[in-house]
C-alpha positions as CSV (number, residue, x, y, z in Angstrom):
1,X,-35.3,3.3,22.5
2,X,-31.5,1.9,22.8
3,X,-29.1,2.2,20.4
4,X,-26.0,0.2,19.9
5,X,-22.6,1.6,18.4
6,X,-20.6,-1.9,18.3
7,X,-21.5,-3.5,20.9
8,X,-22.3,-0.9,23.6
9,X,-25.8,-0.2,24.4
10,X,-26.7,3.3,24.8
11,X,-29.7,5.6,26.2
12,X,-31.6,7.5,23.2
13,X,-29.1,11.1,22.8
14,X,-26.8,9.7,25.1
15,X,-23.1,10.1,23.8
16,X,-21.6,7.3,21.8
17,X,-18.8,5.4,24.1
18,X,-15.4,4.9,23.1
19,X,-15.0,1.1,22.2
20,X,-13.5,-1.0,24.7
21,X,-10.0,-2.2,25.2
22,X,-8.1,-4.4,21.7
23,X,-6.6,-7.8,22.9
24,X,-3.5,-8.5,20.8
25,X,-5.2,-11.7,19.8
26,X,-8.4,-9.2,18.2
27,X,-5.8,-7.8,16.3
28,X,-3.6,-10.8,15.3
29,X,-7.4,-12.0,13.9
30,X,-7.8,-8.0,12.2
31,X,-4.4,-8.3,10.6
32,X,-4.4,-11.7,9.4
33,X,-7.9,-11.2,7.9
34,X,-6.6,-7.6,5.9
35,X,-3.8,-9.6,4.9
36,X,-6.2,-12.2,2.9
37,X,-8.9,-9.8,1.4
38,X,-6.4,-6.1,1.1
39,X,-7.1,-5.9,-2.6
40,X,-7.0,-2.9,-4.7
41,X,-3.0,-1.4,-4.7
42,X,-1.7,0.7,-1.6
43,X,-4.6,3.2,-2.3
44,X,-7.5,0.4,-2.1
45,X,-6.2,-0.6,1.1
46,X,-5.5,2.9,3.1
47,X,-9.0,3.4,2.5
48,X,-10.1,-0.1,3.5
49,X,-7.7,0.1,6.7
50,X,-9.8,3.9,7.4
51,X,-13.6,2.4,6.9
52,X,-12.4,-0.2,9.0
53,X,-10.6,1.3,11.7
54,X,-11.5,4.5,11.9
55,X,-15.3,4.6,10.6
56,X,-16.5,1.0,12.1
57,X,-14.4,-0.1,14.8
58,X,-13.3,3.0,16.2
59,X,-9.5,2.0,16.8
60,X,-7.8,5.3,15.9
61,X,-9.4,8.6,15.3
62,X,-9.5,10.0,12.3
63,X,-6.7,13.0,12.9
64,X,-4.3,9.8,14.3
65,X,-4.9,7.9,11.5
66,X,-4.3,10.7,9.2
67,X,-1.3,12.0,10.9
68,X,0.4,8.2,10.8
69,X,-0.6,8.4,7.2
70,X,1.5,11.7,6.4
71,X,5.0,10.1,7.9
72,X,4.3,6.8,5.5
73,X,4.1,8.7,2.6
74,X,7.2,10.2,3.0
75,X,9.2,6.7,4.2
76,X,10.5,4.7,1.0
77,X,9.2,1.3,0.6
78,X,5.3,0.5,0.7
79,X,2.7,3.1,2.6
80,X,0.4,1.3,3.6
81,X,1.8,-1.9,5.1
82,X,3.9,0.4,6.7
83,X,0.6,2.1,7.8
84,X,-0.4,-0.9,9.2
85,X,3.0,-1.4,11.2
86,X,2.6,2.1,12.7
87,X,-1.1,1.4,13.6
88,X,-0.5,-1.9,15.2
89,X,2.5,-0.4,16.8
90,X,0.7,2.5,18.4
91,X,-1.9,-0.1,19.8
92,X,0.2,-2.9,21.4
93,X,4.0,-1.7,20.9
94,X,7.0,-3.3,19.2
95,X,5.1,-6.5,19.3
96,X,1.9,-5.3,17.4
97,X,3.9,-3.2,15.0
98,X,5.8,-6.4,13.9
99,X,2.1,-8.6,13.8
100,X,0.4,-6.2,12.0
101,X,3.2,-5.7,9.3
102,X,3.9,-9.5,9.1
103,X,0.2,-10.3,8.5
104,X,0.0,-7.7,6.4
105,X,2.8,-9.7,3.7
106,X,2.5,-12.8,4.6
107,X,-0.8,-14.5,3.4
108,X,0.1,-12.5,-0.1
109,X,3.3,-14.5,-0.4
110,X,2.2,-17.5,0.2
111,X,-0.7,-16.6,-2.6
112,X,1.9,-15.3,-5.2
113,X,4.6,-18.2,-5.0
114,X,1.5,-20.9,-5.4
115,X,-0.1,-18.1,-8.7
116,X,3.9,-18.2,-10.0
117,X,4.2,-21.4,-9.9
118,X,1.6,-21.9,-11.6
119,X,2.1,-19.5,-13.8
120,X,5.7,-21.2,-14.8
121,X,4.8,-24.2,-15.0
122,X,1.3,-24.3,-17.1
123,X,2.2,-20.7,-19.2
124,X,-1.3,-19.4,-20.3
125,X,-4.6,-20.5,-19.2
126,X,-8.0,-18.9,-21.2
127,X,-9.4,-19.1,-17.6
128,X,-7.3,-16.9,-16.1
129,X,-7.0,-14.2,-19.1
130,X,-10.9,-14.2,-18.8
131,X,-10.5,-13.6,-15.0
132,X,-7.9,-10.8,-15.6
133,X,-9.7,-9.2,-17.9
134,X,-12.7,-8.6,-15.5
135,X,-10.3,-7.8,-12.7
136,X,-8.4,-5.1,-14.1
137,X,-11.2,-2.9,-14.7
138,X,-12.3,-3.2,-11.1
139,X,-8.7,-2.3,-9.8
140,X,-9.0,1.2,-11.8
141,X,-12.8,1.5,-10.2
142,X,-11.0,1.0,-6.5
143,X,-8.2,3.5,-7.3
144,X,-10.3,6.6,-8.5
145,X,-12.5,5.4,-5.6
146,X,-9.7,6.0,-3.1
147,X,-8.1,9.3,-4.8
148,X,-11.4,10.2,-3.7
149,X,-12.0,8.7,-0.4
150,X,-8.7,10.5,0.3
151,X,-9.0,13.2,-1.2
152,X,-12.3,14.5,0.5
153,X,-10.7,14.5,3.4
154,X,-7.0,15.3,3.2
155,X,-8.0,18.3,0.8
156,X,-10.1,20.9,3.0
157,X,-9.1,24.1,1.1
158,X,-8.3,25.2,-1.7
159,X,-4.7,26.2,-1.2
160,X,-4.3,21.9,-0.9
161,X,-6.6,21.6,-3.8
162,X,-4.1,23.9,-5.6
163,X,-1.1,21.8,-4.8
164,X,-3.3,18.2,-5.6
165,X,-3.7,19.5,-9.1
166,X,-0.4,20.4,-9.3
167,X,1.1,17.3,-8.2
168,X,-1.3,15.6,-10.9
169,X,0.2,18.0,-13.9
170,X,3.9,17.6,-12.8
171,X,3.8,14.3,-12.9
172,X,1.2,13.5,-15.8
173,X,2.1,16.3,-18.1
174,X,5.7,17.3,-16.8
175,X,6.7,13.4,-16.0
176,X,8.4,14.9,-12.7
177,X,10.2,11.8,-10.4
178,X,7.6,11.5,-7.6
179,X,11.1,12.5,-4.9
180,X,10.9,15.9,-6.4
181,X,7.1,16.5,-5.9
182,X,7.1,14.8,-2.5
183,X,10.1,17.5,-2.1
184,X,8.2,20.3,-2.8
185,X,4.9,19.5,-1.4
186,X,7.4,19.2,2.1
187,X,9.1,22.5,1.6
188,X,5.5,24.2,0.5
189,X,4.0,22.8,3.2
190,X,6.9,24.3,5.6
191,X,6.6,27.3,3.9
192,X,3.0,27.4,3.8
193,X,2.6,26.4,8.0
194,X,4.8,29.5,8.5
195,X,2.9,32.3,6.3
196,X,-1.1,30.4,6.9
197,X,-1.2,27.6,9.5
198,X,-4.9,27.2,9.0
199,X,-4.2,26.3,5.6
200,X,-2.2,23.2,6.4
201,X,-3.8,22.0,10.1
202,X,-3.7,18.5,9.8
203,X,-6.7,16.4,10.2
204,X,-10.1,17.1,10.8
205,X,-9.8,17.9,14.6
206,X,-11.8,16.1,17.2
207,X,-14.8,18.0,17.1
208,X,-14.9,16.5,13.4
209,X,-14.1,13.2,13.9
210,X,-16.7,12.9,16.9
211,X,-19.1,14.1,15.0
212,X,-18.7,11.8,11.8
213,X,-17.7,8.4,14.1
214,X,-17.9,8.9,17.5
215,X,-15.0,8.5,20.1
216,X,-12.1,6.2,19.5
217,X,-10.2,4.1,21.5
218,X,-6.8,6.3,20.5
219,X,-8.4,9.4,20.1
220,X,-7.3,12.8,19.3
221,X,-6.6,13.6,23.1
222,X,-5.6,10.1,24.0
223,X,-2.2,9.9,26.6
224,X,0.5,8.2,24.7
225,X,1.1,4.8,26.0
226,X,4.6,4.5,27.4
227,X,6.5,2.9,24.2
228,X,5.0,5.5,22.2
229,X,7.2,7.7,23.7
230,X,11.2,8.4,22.6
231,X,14.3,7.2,24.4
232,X,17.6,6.5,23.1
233,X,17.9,2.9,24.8
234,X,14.6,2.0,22.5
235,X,16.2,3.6,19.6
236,X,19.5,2.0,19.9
237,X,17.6,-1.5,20.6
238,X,15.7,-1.2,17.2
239,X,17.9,-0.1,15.0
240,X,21.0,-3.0,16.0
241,X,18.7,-5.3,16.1
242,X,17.6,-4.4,12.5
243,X,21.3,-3.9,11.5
244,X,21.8,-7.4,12.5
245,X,19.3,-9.2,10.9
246,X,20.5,-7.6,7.5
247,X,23.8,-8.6,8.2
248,X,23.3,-12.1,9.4
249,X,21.1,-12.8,6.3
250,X,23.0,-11.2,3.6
251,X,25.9,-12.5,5.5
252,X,25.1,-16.0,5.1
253,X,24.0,-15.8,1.3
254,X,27.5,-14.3,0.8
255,X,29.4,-17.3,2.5
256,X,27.0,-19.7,1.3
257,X,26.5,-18.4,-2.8
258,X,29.2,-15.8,-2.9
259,X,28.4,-12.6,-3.7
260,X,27.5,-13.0,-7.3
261,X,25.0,-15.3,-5.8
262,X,21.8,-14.9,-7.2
263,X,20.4,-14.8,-3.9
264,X,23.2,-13.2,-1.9
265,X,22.6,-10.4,-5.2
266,X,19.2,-10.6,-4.8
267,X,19.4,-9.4,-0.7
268,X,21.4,-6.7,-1.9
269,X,19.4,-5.0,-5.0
270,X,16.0,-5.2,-3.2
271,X,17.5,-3.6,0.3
272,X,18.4,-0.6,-2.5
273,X,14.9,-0.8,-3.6
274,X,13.6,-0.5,-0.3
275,X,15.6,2.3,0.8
276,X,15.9,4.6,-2.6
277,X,12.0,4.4,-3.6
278,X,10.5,6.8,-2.3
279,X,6.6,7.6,-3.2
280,X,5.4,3.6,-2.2
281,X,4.6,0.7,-4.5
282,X,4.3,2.4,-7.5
283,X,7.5,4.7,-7.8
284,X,9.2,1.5,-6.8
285,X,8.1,-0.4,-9.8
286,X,10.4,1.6,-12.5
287,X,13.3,0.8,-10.5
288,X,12.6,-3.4,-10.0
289,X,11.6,-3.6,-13.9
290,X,15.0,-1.8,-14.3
291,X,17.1,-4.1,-12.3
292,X,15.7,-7.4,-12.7
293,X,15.0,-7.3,-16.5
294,X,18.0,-4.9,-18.0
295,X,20.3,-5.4,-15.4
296,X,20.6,-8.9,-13.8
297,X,18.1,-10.8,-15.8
298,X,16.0,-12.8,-13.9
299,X,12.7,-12.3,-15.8
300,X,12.0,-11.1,-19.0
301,X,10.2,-7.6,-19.6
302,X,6.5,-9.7,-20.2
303,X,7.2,-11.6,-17.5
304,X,7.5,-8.2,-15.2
305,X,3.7,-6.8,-16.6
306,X,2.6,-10.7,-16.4
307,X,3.8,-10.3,-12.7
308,X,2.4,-7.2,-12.2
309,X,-1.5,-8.2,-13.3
310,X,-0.9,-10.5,-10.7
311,X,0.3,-8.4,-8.2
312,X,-2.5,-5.6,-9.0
313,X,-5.2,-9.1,-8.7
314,X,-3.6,-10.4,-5.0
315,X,-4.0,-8.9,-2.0
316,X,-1.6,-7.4,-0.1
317,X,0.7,-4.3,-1.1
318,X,1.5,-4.1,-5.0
319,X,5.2,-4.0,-4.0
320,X,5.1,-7.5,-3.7
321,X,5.4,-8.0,-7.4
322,X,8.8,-8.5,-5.7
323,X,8.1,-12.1,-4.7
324,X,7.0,-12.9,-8.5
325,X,10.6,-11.3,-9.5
326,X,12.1,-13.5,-6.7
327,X,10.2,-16.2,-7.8
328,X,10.8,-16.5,-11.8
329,X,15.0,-15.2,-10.9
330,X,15.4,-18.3,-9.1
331,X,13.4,-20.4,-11.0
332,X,15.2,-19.1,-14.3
333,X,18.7,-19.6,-12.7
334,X,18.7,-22.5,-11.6
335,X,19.7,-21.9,-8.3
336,X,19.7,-25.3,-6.6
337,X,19.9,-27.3,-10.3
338,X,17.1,-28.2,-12.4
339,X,15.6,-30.8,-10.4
340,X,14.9,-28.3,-7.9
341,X,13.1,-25.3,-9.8
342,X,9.7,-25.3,-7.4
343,X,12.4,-24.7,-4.1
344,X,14.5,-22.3,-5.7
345,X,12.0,-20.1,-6.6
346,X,10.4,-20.0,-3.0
347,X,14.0,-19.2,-2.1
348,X,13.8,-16.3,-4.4
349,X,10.6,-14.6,-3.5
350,X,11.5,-15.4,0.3
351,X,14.6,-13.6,0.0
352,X,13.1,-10.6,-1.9
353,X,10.0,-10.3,0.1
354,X,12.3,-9.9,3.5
355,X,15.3,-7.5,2.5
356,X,12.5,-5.6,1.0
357,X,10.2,-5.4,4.0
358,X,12.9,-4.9,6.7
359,X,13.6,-1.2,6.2
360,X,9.8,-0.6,6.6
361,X,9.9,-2.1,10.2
362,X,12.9,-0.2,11.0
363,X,11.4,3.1,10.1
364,X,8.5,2.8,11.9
365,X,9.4,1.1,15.2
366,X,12.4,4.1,15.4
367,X,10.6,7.0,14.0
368,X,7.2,6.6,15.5
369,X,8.0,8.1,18.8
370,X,9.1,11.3,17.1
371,X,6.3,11.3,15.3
372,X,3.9,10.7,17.9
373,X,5.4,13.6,19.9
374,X,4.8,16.3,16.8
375,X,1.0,15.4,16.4
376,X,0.5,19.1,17.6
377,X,3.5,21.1,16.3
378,X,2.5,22.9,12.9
379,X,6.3,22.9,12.1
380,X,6.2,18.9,11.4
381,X,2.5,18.9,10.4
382,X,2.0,21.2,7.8
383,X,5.2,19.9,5.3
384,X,3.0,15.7,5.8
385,X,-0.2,17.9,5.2
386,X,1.2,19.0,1.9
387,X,2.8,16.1,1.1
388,X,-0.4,14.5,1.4
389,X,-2.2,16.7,-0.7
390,X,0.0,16.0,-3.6
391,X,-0.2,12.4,-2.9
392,X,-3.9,12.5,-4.2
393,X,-2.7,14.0,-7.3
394,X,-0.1,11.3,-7.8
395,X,-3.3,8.7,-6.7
396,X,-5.3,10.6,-9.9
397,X,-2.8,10.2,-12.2
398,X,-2.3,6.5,-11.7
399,X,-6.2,6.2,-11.5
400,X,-6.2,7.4,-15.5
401,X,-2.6,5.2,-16.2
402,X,-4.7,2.4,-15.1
403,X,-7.8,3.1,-17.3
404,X,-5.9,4.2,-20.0
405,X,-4.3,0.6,-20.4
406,X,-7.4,-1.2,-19.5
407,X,-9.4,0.7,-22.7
408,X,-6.9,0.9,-25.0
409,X,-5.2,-2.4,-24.2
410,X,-3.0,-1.8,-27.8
411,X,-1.8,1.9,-27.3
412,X,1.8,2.9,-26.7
413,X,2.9,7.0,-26.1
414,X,3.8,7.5,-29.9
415,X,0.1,5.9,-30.2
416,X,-1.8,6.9,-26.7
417,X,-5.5,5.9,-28.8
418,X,-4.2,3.2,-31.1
419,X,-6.1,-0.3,-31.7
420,X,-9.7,-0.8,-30.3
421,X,-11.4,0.7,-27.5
422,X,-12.5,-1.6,-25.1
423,X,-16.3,-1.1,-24.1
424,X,-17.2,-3.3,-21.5
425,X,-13.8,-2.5,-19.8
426,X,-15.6,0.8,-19.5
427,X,-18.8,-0.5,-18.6
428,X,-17.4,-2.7,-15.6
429,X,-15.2,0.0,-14.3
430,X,-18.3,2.6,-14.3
431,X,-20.5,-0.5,-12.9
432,X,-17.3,-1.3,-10.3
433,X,-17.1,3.0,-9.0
434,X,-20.5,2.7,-8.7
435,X,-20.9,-0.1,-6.5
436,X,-18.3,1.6,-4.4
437,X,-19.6,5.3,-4.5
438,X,-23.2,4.7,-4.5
439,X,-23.8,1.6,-3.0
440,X,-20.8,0.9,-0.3
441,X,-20.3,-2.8,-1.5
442,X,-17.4,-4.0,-0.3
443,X,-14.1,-4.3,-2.4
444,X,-14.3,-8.1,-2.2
445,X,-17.9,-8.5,-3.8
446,X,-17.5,-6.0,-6.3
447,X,-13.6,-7.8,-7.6
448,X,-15.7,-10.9,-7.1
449,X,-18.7,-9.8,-9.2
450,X,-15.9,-8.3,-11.9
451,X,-13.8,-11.0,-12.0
452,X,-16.8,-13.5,-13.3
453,X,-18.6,-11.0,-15.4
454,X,-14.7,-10.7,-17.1
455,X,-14.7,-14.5,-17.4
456,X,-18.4,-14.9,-19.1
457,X,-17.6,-11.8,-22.0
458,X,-14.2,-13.6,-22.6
459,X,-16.0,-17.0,-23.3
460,X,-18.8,-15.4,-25.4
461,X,-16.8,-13.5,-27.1
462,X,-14.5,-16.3,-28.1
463,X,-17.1,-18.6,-29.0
C-alpha cells in the first residue's frame, strides 16, 4: 500500500524522496509564521526551528542544522534568530538570510511596543498577573524540554557528557562568565579533535539522519549552492554595506539629538550589547539591566523583570526585552515632549531593536561561507562540538534558575527557600514537560492551556 512522506507518494519499502524545491515565498510564509508563534526563549525555539525543519519538512539535515547551530553559539547577540538567518541564507542567499532574520523580529516588536504600551499606560491588570502566573511555569517546562531535545543529540558520549556537566557546575556552583566556559569548551574541543576525533565528530552523520527523517533537501552531501561559497568581493560587499547602515543611522541621531541623545545613546550602548555578549539572550541580560537601569536610567530595576516576564511570554528571541527598554527609555524621557509619549517610545524600541540586530546579519551573511567550507574539517568542528556540549549545561542551569523563581517566587541568595512554595507552579510545570515529553503537544497549546489554567487559580484563589 502507498505511503506518503509530505506530499510524495511512495511504493511500500521504497526509499523516502527528498522534498521538493522551497520557493522564497514558502519560506517568507515559514518565517513570518515562526516569527508569530516562537515562544519559549532561544532554547524553545532551536528546538521548534529542528522538529520543524529538520524532522517534518526536511529542509536541512540534521548534521547541517547542527553544524549552523555550533557557529551561532559562539557569535554574540541572539542564537537562534541568528540560526534562522544562517538557515534562510543557506537556502535562498543574502536575500533569505535577511527574510528569515527579519521575520524572525519583526512580528515580536510589533507585539512588545502594543504589551508596553499598555503596560505604561494602565500599570497592573489582575488579568494579566493571572495570565503570567500560568505562563511562567510553562516557559521552565519548554526549557528543560529543550536542554533535553538538545542534549540527546549533541551529547553522544560521554567525554561531551563530561564537559555538559561541567559547564552546568562552573556556572551554577562556580558563577563562571559564560565567555570563559564557551572559551574552554573551544580550546577542549581543539584539544580534544587532536588527541580523539571520534569523540568530537559533529553531528549524527547521514546514515543517522536518513534513518531517523529521511533525505533532506540540503543534506549532508548536498553541493553548496554558489553564494554559499567565499569570495572577497562578497565579503567586502557585506560588510560596507553593514558599516554603512550603522553609520548612516547613528549618524543621523547624532546630528539630529546630539550625542547625549537618548536615542543617538541608545544606538550606541545596544551596538556594545550586541557585539560584547557573547552566550545569546541570556548572558546579554546582565549587561542591558546594567546599562539601562544603573547607568543611563531609562527604566527602573522592576520595570527590567516586568519587561522581562514579558519578553519570556512573547514570541520571538528573549533579547528583545530590548524593545521594552527602548520603549519605557523613551517614554520616560520624554523624547519628543509629553504630548508625544506613545511616538517616542516606538522610537525607542525601533532604535534598540535594529543596532541590536544588525551585528547578527553581519556575522552570518560574512562568516557563513567559511563556515560552510569547514563542515568536514575536524580542526573547526570539534572546538563548535564542544562548545555545544557545554551549551546544554548552561541550558540546565537556566532550566532550574527559571523553576527556582517560579516556586519560590519570595527567595533571594541569602534566602534561596524563603517565603511559600508554590504548588501548582509545580504541578503546571510537571503537567506542561509532560505534554511536551510524552505527548508531543505543540508549544502553543500547551502555553495556551497554561496560561488559562494560571488565570482560573488566580481568580479562585483571590476570591
Amino acid at each position: 500500500m502507498p505511503t506518503s512522506t509530505k506530499g510524495v507518494v511512495l511504493e511500500q519499502g521504497a526509499e523516502p524522496m527528498p522534498p521538493a524545491l522551497v520557493s522564497q515565498w514558502e519560506a517568507f510564509r515559514y518565517w513570518l509564521k515562526l516569527g508569530f508563534v516562537s515562544f519559549g526563549g532561544p532554547a524553545g525555539q532551536i528546538s521548534m526551528m529542528h522538529t520543524e525543519l529538520v524532522e517534518r519538512r526536511r529542509w536541512i539535515s540534521e548534521h547541517r542544522f547542527l553544524h549552523a547551530l555550533n557557529y551561532t553559539m559562539v557569535l554574540p547577540g541572539p542564537e537562534a534568530q541568528q540560526l534562522a538567518t544562517y538557515i534562510g541564507w543557506l537556502m535562498h542567499g543574502t536575500l533569505g538570510g535577511i527574510m528569515a532574520g527579519v521575520l524572525f523580529v519583526l512580528p515580536s516588536l510589533f507585539i512588545l511596543i502594543a504589551l508596553t504600551w499598555i503596560y505604561l499606560a494602565y500599570g497592573d491588570v489582575p488579568l494579566v498577573a493571572g495570565v503570567l502566573y500560568g505562563i511562567k511555569p510553562a516557559v521552565t517546562a519548554i526549557v528543560v524540554f529543550a536542554a533535553y531535545r538538545i542534549g540527546s543529540r549533541a551529547l553522544r558520549n560521554g567525554v561531551l557528557w563530561a564537559m555538559a556537566a561541567t559547564a552546568f557546575l562552573a556556572i551554577f556552583a562556580l558563577h563562571v562568565p559564560f565567555p570563559y566556559i564557551v572559551l574552554a569548551a573551544g580550546v577542549i574541543g581543539y584539544l580534544g579533535g587532536r588527541i580523539a576525533p571520534h569523540k568530537f565528530k559533529a553531528g549524527g552523520g547521514h546514515d543517522a539522519a536518513g534513518k531517523s527523517f529521511g533525505p533532506a533537501l540540503i543534506d549532508d552531501d548536498t553541493p553548496a549552492p554558489i553564494w554559499t561559497r567565499f569570495s572577497k568581493r562578497s565579503t567586502i560587499i557585506h560588510v560596507a554595506a553593514g558599516l554603512v547602515i550603522w553609520i548612516l543611522l547613528e549618524g543621523f541621531l547624532y546630528l539630529t539629538y546630539g550625542w547625549q541623545g537618548p536615542l543617538t545613546q541608545m544606538g550606541w550602548f545596544f551596538t556594545k550589547a550586541a557585539l560584547v555578549t557573547f552566550g545569546g539572550a541570556y548572558a546579554v541580560l546582565p549587561y542591558v539591566y546594567q546599562g539601562g537601569v544603573e547607568h543611563y536610567g531609562w527604566l527602573s530595576g522592576t520595570q527590567m523583570i516586568d519587561g522581562l516576564a514579558l519578553g519570556e511570554t512573547t514570541p520571538g528571541p528573549l533579547i528583545m526585552v530590548v524593545a521594552f527598554v527602548g520603549f519605557v527609555g523613551g517614554w520616560t524621557k520624554e523624547i519628543f515632549g509629553p504630548d508625544s509619549l506613545v511616538l517616542a517610545g516606538v522610537a525607542g524600541a525601533t532604535v534598540a531593536t535594529i543596532f541590536t540586530f544588525l551585528p547578527s546579519f553581519i556575522f552570518i551573511l560574512v562568516g557563513g561561507p567559511a563556515v560552510e567550507a569547514t563542515r568536514h574539517d575536524i580542526k573547526f568542528t570539534a572546538p563548535l562540538t564542544g562548545i555545544t556540549a557545554a551549551v546544554v549545561g548552561v541550558v540546565i542551569n537556566l532550566a532550574v534558575f527559571f523553576a527556582w523563581h517560579v516556586l519560590w517566587p519570595d527567595a533571594t541568595d541569602a534566602a534561596p527557600f524563603a517565603g511559600h512554595f508554590e504548588w501548582f507552579s509545580l504541578l503546571i510545570t510537571v503537567a506542561a514537560f509532560m505534554a511536551l515529553w510524552r505527548y508531543k503537544v505543540g508549544i502553543i497549546s500547551v502555553i495556551g492551556t497554561c496560561a488559562v489554567a494560571g488565570l482560573a487559580y488566580s481568580l479562585l484563589v483571590s476570591n
